[in-house]
N, C-alpha and C positions, 0 to 999 in steps of 0.2 A: 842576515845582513848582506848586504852588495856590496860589491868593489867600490873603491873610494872611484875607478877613473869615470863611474858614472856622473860624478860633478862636471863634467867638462858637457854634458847637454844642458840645454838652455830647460828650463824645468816649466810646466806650465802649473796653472794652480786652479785645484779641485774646487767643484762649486759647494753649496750649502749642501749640509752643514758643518762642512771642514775648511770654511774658509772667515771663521770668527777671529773677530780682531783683537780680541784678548787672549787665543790661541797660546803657551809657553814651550811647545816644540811642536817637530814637521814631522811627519814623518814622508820622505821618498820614496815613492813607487821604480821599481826598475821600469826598461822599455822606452823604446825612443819615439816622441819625448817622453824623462818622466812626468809624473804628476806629484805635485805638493800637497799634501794633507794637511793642514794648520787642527792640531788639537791640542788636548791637556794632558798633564803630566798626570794630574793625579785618577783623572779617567783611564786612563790606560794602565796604571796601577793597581785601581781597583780589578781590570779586568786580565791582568797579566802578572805572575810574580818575575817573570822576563823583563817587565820593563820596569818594575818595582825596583830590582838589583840596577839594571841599568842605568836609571838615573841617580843613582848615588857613585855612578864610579864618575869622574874625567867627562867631562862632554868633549863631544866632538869637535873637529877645526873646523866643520864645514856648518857656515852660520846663511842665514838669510834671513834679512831686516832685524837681525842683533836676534833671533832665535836659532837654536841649534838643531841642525839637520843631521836626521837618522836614514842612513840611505836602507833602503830595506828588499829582498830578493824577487817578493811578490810582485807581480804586475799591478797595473791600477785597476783594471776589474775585478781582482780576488781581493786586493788590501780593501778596498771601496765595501765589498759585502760583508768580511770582515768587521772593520771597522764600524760601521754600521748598527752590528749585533751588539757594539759594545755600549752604541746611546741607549739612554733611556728612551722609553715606546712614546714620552708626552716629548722628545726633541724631535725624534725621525723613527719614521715605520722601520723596522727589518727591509732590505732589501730582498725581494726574491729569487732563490737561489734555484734555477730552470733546466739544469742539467745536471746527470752525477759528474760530469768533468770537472764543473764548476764547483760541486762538493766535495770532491777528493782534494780540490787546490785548496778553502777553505778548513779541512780535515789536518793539512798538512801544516797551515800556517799555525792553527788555532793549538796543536802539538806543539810544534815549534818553539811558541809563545808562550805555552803552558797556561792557554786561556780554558781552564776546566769549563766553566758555565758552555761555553762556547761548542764544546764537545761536543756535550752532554745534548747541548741543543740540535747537532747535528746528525746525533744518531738516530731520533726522535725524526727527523729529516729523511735520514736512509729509507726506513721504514715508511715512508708516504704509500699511498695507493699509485701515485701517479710514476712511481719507482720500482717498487716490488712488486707489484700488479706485471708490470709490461716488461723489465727485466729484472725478473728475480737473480738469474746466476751472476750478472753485475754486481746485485746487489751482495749476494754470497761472498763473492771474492773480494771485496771490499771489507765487510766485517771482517773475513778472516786475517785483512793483514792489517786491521789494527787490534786482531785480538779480542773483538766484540762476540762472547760465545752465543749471545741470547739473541741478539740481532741476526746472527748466521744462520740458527736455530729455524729463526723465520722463514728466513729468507728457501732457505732448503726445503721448507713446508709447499714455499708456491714455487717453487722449481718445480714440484710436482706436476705442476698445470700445465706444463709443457715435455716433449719428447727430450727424453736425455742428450740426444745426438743434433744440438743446436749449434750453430754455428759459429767460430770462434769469438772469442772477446776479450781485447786487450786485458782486459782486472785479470786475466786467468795467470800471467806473469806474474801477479801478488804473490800467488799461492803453491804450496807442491805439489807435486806429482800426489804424494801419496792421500792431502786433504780432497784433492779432486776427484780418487778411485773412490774413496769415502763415500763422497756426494752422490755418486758413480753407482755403487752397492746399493748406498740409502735408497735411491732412485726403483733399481731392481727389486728388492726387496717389498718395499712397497705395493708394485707394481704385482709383484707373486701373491701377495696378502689378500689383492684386491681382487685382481681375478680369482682366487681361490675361495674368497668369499662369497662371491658374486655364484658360482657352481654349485658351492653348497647349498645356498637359498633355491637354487631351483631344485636341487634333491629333497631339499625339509620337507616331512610332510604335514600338511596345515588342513586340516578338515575341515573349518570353520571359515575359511575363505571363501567368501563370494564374489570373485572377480571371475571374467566370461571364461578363463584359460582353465579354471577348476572346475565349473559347473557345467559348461558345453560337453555334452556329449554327443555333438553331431560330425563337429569335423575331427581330420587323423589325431589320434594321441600319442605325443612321443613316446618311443619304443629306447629299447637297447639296452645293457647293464645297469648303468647308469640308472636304470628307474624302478630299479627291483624296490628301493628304498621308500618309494612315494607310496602311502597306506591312505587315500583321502575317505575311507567307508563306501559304505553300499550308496550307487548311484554316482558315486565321483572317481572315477577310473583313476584317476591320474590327470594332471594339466596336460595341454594340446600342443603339440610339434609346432607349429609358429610362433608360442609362447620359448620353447625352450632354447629354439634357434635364436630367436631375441638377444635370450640370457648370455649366450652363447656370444655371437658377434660383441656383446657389452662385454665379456669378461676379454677376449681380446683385446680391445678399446683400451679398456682401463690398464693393462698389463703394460700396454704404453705410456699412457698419461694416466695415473693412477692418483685422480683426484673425481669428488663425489660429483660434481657435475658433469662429467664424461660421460656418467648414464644415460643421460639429459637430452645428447644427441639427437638432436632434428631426424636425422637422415636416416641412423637408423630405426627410431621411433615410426617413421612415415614406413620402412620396409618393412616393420612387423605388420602394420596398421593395413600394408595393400594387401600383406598373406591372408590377415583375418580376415578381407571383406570376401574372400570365396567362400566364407561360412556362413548361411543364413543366420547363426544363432551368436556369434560370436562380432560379425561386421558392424554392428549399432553401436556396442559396447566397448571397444580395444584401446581406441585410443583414450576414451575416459580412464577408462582402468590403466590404462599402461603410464598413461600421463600422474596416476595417482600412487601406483605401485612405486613410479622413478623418485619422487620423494624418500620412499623409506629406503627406497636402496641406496640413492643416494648420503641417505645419512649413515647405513651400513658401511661403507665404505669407507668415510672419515672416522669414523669410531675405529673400524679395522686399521688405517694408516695412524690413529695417534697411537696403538701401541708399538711402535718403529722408532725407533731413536738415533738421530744421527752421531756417529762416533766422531769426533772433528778433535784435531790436536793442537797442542797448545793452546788454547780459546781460554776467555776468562768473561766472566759475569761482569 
């Protein structure tokens, strides 16, 4: 609720659908000017045990057109999206809500109000593509200061997709020191998984593979310890040094951004693909195979990152 000395601005009044003339309270927007919401008591009951308790105590002194005005903390564009969620879909659409600024204000009131539907709805929100896709640590820090373990859970998944060493962002104040070493770790961790996986597959040895990097034996074959391991039988030496450099530069990659599309990489895909066209026997084939190889590795990789689990404290389901 707001301070009463908000009655002393001249209030203007919200358009449809909070401005029905059988309306039996207001609610007041802070912000100069406020704004008047004209709704129902037993609407906002249903969607609030806040306002349920509330209207059984003493109404307010501050009346307008013999209805009783609730001054309320919210500004008019949070209470307005708010409010909103609480008509029915055959009164008024949902308003959409276009920024997590805008959901954390909504997050806060809908707490406040003890509007559970409202939540619930907004965690489902969190989670959009258009949120966790483009700032997942946002979104991180966010769950964790309301305690969301499943949603953090997420969100920490597509942190992945990005270098841990991102640049600051206010939600990071939500959170502690020690839930953000966590994420921190998670990150590293992951990142060791992947690269480490990613090395081993090019140690395996797979005799039965026909892609150009096992079957060539025209250009250089990678050498060094590292390849005592590779047994591919008579006529297949071992896979070819452009191939293993590949694997190589990929598992770096990923050690940073330690997510299955990082293999995926254009740029380094195109630098294996110039090395193998110095191979009459390999240059036709490279990037077919290499383009078809980065699938399974790519799924290698998530396979390897879900056995990782984020430790995060205090969090609840």
């Amino acid at each position: 609720m707001a301070d009463h000395h908000d009655t002393i601005l001249t209030a203007k009044r919200a358009g449809y659908p909070f401005d029905h003339p059988k309306a039996d309270v207001i609610l007041r927007s802070s912000g100069d000017p406020p704004v008047d919401f004209r709704l129902f008591k037993l609407l906002l009951s249903l969607a609030s045990p806040f306002f349920d308790v509330t209207f059984t105590l003493p109404q307010p002194d501050s009346v307008e057109d013999d209805l009783p005005v609730i001054l309320m903390s919210e500004d008019k564009h949070t209470l307005e999206i708010l409010l909103r969620l609480c008509y029915p879909i055959s009164v008024e659409e949902p308003m959409p809500i276009t920024s997590l600024k805008d959901l954390q204000l909504v997050i806060q009131a809908a707490m406040k109000l003890e509007m559970e539907g409202i939540q619930k709805y907004t965690r489902k929100v969190l989670l959009e593509p258009r949120f966790i896709e483009s700032q997942p640590l946002r979104v991180f820090a966010i769950a964790c200061r309301y305690g969301w373990a499943a949603e953090a859970r997420k969100a920490a998944r597509f942190t992945l997709r990005q270098p841990i060493t991102v640049p600051f962002v206010e939600e990071l104040e939500y959170i502690s020191a020690a839930i953000f070493y966590r994420l921190q770790e998670y990150h590293r961790r992951c990142g060791d998984i992947a690269a480490s996986r990613i090395l081993e597959l090019a140690n395996e040895a797979t005799p039965d593979d026909d892609r150009v990097w096992t079957t060539c034996l025209t250009c250089p074959r990678a050498g060094g310890r590292n390849r005592k391991r590779v047994e591919y039988g008579p006529g297949r030496p071992g896979p070819r040094k452009w191939w293993v450099a590949w694997m190589i530069r990929v598992s770096e990659e990923v050690r940073g951004i330690p997510w299955g599309e990082t293999v995926k990489k254009y740029d380094l895909m195109k630098a294996a693909a110039e090395e193998a066209k110095e191979c009459i026997v390999c240059k036709d084939r490279a990037t077919e195979d290499l383009e078809d190889f980065s699938h399974i590795l790519s799924a290698e990789i998530e396979r390897a990152i879900s056995s990782i689990s984020l430790q995060s404290v205090e969090l609840k389901d």
